[in-house]
N, C-alpha and C positions, 0 to 999 in steps of 0.2 A: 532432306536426309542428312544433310552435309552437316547441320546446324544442329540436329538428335546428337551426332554423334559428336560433336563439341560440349556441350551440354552435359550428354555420357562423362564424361573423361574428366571432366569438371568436375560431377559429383562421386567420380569416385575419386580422384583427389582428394577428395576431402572423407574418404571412407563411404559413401554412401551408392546407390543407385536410383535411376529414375521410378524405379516402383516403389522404393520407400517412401520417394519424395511426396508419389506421387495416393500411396494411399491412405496419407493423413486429411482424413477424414474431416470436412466441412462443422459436421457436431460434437468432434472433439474436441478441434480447435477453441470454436464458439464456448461449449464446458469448461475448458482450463480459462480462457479470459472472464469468463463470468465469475468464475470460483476465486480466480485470482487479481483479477482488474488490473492485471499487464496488459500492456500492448498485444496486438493482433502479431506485428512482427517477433517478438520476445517469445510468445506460446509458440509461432511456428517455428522459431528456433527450438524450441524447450523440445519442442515433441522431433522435430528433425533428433537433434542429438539424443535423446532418449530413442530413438527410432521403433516412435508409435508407442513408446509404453508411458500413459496416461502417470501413473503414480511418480515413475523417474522424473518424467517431465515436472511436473509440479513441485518435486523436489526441487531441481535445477531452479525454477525461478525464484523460488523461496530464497535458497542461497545466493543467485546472482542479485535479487534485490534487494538483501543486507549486504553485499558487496556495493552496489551503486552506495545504501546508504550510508556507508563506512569513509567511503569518499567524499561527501558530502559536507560529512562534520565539522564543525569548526567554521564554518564557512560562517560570516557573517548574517545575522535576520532583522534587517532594520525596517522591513513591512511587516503586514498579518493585519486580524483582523481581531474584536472583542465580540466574545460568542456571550448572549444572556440567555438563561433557561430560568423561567418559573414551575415550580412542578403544580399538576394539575387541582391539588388542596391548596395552592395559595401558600403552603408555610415553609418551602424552601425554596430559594432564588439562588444563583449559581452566575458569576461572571469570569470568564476567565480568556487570557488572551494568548492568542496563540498566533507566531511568528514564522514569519519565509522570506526569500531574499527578495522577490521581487512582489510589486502588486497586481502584476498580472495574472500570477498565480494566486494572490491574495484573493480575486476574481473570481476562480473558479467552482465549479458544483463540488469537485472533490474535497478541496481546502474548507469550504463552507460546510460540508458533510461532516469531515472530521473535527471541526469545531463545535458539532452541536454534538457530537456524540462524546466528546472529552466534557462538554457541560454535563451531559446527563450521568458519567462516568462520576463525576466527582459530587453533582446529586445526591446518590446512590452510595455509595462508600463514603464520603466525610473524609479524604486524604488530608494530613497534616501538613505534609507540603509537595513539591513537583516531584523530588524524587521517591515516596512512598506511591504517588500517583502512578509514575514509569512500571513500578515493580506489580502493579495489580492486575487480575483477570480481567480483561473485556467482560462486561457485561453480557453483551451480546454472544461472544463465543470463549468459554472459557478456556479456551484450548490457545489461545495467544493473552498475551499481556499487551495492555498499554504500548509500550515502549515498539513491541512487533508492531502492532496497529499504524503508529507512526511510521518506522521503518517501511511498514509499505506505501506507505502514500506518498515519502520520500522519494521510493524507487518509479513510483509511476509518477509522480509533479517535476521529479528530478532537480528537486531545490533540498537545500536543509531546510527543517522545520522544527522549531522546537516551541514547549510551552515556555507562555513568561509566567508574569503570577495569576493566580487566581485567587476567588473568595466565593465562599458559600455560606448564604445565611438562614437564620434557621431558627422558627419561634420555637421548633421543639426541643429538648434537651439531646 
């Protein structure tokens, strides 16, 4: 009993109560990290300070994720890796390299993800160079750009990443 009520006073220090804490809900949480591919801790913050409201929450992380990634910048990318995409007709091919600080990260499922999906991005549109590239619609959802898409993978690899150059080539006109 002694330790509830530590606990108690604890969370309301910080404005909240044990039934807030406690009715954030197993398939919310799970939802906001699928939708968002933050951490498991980061959504239970998100939804903690949104207390329970699914949209606030998802705002928050959006914004604390271009917050991590603002941090970020500048920071040196002396690893990464080179992504090649041939499209399925054989008449465009796409190489383009894409940078992070470390190769550990270089390594992973996410970093290799966003690599093949910046080949097929640039596939797909013909960008003249990385900064026309940042300013475009995701393919996939045109509701974020490029530059977002990075920015998140940013805030969940928690390295900078940036593109270096790339090339697409192309028998068709």
């Amino acid at each position: 009993m002694r330790v509830f009520k530590q606990v108690e006073r604890f969370l309301t220090s910080f404005g909240m109560t044990f039934d807030n804490v406690m009715n954030i809900s197993l398939n919310l949480l799970k939802k906001l990290r699928a939708e968002t591919d933050a951490g498991v801790a980061d959504c239970r913050q998100a939804l903690e300070d949104a207390r329970g409201d699914y949209k606030k929450a998802k705002k928050l992380l959006l914004e604390r994720g271009v917050e991590k990634a603002a941090k970020k910048e500048g920071k040196e990318t002396g690893e990464g890796i080179i992504e090649s995409y041939i499209h399925s007709t054989g008449k465009v091919g796409v190489l383009v390299e894409l940078r992070c600080e470390t190769d550990f990260v270089a390594r992973t499922d996410d970093f290799k993800k966003l690599a093949h999906e910046l080949a097929l991005q640039i596939a797909a549109i013909n960008p003249k160079n990385t900064e026309e590239l940042l300013k475009t619609p995701y393919i996939r959802d045109a509701s974020m750009t490029i530059e977002a898409l990075i920015k998140s993978t940013i805030a969940k690899l928690g390295e900078n990443i940036t593109v270096g150059k790339f090339h697409r080539i192309s028998l068709t006109p």
